[in-house]
N, CA, C and O atoms as a printed pandas DataFrame, in Angstrom:
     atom_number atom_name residue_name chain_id  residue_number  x_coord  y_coord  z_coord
0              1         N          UNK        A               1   -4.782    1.533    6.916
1              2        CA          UNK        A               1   -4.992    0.257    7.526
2              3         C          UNK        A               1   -4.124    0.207    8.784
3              4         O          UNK        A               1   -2.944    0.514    8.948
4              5         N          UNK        A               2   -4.986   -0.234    9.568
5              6        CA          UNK        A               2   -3.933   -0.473   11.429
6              7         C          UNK        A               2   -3.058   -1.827   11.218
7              8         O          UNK        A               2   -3.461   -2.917   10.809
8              9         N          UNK        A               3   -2.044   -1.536   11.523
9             10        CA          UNK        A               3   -1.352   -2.992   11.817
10            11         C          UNK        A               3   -1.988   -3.625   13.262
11            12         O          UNK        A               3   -2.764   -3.096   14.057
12            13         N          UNK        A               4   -1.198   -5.291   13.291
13            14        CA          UNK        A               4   -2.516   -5.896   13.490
14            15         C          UNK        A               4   -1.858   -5.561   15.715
15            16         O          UNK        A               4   -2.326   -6.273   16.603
16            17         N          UNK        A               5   -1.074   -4.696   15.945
17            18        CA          UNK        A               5   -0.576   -4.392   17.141
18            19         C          UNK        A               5   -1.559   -3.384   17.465
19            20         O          UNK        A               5   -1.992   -3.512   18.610
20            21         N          UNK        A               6   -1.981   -2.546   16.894
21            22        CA          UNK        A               6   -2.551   -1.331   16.557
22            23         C          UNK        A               6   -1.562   -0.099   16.914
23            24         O          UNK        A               6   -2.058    0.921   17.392
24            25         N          UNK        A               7   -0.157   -0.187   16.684
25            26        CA          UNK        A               7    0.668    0.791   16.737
26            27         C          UNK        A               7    1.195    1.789   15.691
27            28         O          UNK        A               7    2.045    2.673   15.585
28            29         N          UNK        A               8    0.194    1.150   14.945
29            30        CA          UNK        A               8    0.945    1.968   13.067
30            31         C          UNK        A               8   -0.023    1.660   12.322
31            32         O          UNK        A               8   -0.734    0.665   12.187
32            33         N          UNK        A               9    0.104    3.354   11.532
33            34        CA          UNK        A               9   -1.552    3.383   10.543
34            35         C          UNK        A               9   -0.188    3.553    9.538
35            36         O          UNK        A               9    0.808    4.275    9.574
36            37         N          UNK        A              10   -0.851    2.146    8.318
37            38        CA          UNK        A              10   -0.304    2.317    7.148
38            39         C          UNK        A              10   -1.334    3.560    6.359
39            40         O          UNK        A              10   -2.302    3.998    6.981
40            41         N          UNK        A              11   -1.048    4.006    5.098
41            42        CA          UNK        A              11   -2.047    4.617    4.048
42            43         C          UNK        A              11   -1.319    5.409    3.220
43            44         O          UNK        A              11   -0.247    5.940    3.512
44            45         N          UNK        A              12   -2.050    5.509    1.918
45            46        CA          UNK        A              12   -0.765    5.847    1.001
46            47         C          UNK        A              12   -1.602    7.469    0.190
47            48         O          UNK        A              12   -2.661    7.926   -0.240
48            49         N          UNK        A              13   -0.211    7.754    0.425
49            50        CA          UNK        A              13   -0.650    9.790    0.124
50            51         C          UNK        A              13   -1.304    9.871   -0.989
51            52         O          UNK        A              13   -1.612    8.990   -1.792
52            53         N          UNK        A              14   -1.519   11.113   -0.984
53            54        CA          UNK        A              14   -1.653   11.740   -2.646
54            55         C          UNK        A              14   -1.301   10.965   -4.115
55            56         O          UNK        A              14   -2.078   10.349   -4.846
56            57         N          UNK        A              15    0.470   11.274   -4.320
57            58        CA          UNK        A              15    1.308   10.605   -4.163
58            59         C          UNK        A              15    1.321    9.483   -4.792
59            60         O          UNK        A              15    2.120    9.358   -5.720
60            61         N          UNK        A              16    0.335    8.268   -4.397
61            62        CA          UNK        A              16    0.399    7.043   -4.076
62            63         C          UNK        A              16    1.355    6.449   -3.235
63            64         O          UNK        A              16    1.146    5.267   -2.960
64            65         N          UNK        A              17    2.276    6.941   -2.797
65            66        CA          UNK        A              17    3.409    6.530   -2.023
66            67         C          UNK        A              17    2.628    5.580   -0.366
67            68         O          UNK        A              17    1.661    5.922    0.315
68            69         N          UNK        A              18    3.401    4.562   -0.237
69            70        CA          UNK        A              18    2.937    4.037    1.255
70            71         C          UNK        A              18    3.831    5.133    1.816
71            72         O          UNK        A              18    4.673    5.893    1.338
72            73         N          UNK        A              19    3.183    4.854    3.316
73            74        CA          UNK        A              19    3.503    5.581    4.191
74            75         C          UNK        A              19    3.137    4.739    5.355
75            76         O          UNK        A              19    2.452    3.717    5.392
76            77         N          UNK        A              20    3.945    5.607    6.609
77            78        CA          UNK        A              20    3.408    5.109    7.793
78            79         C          UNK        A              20    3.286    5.531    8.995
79            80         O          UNK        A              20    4.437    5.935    9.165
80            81         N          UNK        A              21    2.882    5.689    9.725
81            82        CA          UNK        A              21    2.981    6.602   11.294
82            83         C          UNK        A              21    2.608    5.728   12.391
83            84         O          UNK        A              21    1.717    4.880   12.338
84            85         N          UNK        A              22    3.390    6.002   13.448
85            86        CA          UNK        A              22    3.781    5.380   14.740
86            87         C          UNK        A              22    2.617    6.055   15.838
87            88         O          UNK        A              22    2.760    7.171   16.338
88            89         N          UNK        A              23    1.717    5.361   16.043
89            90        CA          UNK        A              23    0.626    5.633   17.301
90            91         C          UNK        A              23    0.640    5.992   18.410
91            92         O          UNK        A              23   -0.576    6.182   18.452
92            93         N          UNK        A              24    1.032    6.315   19.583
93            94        CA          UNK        A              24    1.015    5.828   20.515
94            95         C          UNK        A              24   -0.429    6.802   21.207
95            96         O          UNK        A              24   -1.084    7.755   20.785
96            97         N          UNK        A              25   -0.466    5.783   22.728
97            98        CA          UNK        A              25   -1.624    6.261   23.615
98            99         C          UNK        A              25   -1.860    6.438   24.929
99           100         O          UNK        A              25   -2.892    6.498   25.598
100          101         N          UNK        A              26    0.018    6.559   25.329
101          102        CA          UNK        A              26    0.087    6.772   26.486
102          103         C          UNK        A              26    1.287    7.519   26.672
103          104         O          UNK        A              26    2.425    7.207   26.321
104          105         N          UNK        A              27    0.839    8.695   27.355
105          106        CA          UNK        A              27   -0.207    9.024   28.289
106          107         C          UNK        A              27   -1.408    9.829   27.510
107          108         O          UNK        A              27   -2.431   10.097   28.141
108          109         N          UNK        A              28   -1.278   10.205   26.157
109          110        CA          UNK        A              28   -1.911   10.550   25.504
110          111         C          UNK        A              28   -1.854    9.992   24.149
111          112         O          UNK        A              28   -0.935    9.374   23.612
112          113         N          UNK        A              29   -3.050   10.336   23.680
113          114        CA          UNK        A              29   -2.855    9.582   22.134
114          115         C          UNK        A              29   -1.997   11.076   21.559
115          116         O          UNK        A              29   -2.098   12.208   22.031
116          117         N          UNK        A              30   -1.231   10.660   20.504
117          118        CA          UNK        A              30   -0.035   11.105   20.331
118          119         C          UNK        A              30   -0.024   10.807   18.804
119          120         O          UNK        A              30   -1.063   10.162   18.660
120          121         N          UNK        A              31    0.566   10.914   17.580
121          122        CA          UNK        A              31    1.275   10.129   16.335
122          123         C          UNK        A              31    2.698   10.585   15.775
123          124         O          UNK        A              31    2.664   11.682   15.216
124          125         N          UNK        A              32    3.636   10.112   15.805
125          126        CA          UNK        A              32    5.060   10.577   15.223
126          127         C          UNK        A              32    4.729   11.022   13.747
127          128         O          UNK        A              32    3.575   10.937   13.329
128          129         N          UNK        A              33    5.883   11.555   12.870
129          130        CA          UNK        A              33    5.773   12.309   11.696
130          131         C          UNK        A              33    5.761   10.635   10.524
131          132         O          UNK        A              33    6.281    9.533   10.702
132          133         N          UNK        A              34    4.910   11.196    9.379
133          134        CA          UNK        A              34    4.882    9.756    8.604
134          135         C          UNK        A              34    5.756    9.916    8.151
135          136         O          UNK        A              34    6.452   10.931    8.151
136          137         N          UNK        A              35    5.987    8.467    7.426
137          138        CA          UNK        A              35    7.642    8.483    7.224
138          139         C          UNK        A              35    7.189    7.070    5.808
139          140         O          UNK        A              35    6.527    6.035    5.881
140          141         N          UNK        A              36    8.044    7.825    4.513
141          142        CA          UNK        A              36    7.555    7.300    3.294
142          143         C          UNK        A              36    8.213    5.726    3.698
143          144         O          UNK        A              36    9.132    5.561    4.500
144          145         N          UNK        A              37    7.444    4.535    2.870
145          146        CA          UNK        A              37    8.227    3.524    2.733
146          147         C          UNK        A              37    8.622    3.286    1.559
147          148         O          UNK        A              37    9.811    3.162    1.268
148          149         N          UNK        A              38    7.280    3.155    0.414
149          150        CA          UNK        A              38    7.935    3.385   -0.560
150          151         C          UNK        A              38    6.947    3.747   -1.500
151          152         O          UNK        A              38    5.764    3.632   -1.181
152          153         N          UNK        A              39    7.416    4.365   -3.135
153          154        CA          UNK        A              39    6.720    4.731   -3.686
154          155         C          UNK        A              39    5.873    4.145   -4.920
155          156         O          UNK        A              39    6.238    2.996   -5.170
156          157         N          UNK        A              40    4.995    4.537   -5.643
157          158        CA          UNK        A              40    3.890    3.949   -5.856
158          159         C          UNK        A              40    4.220    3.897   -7.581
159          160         O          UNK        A              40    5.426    3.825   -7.822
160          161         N          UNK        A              41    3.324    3.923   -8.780
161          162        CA          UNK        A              41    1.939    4.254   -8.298
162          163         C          UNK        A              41    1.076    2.436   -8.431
163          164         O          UNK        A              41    1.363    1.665   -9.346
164          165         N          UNK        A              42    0.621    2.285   -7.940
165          166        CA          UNK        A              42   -0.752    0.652   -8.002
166          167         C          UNK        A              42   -1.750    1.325   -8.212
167          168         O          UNK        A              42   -2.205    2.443   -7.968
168          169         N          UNK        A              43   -2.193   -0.292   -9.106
169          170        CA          UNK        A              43   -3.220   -0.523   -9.755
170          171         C          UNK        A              43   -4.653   -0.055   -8.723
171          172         O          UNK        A              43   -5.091   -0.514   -7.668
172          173         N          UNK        A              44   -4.924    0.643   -9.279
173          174        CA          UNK        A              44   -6.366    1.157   -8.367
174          175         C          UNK        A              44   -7.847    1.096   -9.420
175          176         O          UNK        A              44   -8.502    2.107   -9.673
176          177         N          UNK        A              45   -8.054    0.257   -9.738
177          178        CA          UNK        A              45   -9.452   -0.139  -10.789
178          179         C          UNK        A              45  -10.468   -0.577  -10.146
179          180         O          UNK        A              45  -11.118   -1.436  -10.742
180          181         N          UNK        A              46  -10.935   -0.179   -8.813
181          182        CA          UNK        A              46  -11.757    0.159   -7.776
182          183         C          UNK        A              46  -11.607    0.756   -6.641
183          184         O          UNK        A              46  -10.535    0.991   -6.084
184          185         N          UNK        A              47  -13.258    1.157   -6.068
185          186        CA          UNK        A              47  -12.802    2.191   -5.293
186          187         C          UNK        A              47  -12.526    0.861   -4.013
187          188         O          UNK        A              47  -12.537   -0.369   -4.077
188          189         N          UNK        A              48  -12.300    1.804   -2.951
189          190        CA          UNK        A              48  -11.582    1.426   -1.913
190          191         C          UNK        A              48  -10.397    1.283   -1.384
191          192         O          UNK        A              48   -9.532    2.020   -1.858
192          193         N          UNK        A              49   -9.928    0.215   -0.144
193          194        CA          UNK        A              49   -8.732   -0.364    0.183
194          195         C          UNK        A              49   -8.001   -0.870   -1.541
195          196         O          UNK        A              49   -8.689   -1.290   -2.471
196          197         N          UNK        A              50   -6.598   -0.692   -1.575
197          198        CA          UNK        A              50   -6.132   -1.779   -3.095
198          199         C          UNK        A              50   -4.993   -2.583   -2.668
199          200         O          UNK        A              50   -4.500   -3.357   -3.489
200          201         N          UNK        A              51   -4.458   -2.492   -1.360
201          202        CA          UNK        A              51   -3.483   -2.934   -0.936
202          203         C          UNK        A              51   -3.750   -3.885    0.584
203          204         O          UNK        A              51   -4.535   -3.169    1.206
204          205         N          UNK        A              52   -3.591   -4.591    1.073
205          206        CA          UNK        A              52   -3.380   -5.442    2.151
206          207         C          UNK        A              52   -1.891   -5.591    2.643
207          208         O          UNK        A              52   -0.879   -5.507    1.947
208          209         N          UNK        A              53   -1.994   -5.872    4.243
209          210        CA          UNK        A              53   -0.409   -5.627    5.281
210          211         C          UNK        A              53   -0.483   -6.758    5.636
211          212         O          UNK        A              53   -1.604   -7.189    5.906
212          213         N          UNK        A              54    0.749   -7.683    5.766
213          214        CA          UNK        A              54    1.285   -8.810    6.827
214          215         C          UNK        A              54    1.096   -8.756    7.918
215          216         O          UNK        A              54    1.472   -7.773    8.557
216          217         N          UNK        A              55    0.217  -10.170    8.714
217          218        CA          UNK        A              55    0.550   -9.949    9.452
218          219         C          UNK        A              55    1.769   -9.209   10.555
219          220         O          UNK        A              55    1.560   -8.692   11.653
220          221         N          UNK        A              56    2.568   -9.311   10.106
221          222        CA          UNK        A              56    4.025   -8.822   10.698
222          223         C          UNK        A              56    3.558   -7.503   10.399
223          224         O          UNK        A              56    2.489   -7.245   10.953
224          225         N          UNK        A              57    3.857   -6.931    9.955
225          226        CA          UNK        A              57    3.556   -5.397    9.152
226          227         C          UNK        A              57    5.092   -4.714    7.895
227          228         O          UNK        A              57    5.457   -3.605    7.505
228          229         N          UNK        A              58    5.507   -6.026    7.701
229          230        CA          UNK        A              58    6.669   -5.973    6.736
230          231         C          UNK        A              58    6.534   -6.387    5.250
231          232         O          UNK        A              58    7.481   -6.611    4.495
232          233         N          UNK        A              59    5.078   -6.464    4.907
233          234        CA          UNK        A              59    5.198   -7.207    3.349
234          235         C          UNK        A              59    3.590   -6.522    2.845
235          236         O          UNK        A              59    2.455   -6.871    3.172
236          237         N          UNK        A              60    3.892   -5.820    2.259
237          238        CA          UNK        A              60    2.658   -5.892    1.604
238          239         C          UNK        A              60    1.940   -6.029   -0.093
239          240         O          UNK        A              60    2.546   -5.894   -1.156
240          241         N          UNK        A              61    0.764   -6.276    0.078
241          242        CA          UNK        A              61    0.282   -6.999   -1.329
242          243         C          UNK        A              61   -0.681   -5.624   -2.275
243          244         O          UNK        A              61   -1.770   -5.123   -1.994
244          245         N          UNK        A              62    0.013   -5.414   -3.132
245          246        CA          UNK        A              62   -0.681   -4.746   -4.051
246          247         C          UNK        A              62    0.010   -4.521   -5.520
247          248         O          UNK        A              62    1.219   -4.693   -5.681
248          249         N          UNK        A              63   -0.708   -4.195   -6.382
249          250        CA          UNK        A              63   -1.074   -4.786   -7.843
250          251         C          UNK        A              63    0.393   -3.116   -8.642
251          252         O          UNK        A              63    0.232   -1.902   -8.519
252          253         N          UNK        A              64    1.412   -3.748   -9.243
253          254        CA          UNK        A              64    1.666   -2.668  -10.060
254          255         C          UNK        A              64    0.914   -2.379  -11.220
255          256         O          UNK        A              64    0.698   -3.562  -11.482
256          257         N          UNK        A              65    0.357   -1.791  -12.102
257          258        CA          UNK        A              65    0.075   -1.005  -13.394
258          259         C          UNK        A              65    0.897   -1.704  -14.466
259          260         O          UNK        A              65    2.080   -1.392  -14.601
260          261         N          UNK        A              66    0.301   -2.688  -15.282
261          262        CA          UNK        A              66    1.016   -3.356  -16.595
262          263         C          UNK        A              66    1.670   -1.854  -17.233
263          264         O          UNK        A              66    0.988   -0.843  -17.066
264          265         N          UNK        A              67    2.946   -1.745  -17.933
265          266        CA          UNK        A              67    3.556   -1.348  -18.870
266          267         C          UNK        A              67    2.918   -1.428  -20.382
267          268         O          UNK        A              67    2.762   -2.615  -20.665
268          269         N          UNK        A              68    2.469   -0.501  -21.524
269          270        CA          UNK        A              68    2.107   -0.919  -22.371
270          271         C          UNK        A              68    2.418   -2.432  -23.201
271          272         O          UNK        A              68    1.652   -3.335  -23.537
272          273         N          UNK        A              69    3.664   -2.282  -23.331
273          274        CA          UNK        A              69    4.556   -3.158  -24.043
274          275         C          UNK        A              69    3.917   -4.858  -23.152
275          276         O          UNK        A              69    3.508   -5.873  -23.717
276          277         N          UNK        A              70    4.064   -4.587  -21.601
277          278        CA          UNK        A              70    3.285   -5.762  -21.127
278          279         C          UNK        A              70    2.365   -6.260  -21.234
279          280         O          UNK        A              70    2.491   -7.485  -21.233
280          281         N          UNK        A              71    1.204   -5.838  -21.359
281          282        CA          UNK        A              71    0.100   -5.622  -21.406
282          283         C          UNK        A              71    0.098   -6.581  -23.119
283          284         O          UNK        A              71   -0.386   -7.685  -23.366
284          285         N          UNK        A              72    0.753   -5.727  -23.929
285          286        CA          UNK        A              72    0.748   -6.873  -25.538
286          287         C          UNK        A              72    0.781   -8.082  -25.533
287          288         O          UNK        A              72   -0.047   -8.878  -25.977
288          289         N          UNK        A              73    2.422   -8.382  -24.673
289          290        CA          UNK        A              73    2.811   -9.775  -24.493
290          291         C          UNK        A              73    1.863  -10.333  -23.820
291          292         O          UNK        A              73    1.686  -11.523  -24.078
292          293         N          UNK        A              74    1.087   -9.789  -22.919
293          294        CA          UNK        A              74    0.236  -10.782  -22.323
294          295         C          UNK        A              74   -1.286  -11.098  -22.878
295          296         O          UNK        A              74   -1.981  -11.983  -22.380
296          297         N          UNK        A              75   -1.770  -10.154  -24.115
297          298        CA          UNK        A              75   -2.622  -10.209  -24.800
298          299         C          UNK        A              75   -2.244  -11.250  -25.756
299          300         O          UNK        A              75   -3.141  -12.080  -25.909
300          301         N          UNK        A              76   -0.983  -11.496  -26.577
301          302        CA          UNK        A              76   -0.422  -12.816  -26.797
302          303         C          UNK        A              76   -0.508  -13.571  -26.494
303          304         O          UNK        A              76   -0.786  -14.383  -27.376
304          305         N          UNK        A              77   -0.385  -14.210  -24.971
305          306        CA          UNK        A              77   -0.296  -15.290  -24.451
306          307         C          UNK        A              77   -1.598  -15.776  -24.501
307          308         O          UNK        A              77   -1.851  -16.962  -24.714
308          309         N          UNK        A              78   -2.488  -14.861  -24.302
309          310        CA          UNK        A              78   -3.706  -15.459  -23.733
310          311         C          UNK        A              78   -4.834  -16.121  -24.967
311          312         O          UNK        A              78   -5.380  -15.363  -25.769
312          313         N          UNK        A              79   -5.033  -17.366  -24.972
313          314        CA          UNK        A              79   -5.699  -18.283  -25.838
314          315         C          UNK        A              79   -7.092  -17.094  -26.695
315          316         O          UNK        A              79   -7.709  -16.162  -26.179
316          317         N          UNK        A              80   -7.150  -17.504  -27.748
317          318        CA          UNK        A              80   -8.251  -16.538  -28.319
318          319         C          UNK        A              80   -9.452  -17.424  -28.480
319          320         O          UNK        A              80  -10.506  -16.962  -28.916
C-alpha cells in the first residue's frame, strides 16, 4: 500500500512482518533498502489487502490471530 505522499510502499514479507521502503523519483525513480517495522503474524481469513495505513503513515489497522485459550473465553461470553 502507497502512503498517502506517495513516498513509501508499505507491504508485509513472507514473514508477515510490515515493512517499508522509501521511493523516490528524482532524478530517477530510485527505492532505499526495506526496513522491518514490525513483526507479524495477522489475521489473514481472506484473500487480499488485511491491513490499512493512517493517514499520517504512523498507525496501522490490522487483526492479531485469537490465542486458543482466547478464543474459549470469548466463546463464553457470547449469548447461546
Amino acid at each position: 500500500m502507497w502512503s498517502r505522499d506517495g513516498r513509501e510502499l508499505f507491504y508485509l514479507d513472507p514473514t508477515m512482518a510490515m515493512m517499508s521502503v522509501t521511493i523516490h523519483t528524482r532524478p530517477a525513480f530510485s527505492a532505499d533498502n526495506p526496513t522491518k517495522l514490525f513483526d507479524g503474524p495477522w489475521y489473514a481469513g481472506q484473500p487480499g489487502r488485511i491491513y490499512d495505513v493512517s493517514r499520517d503513515g504512523q498507525r496501522f489497522l490490522m487483526i492479531k490471530p485469537a490465542k486458543p485459550d482466547q478464543a474459549e473465553e470469548l466463546k463464553q461470553r457470547l449469548p447461546r
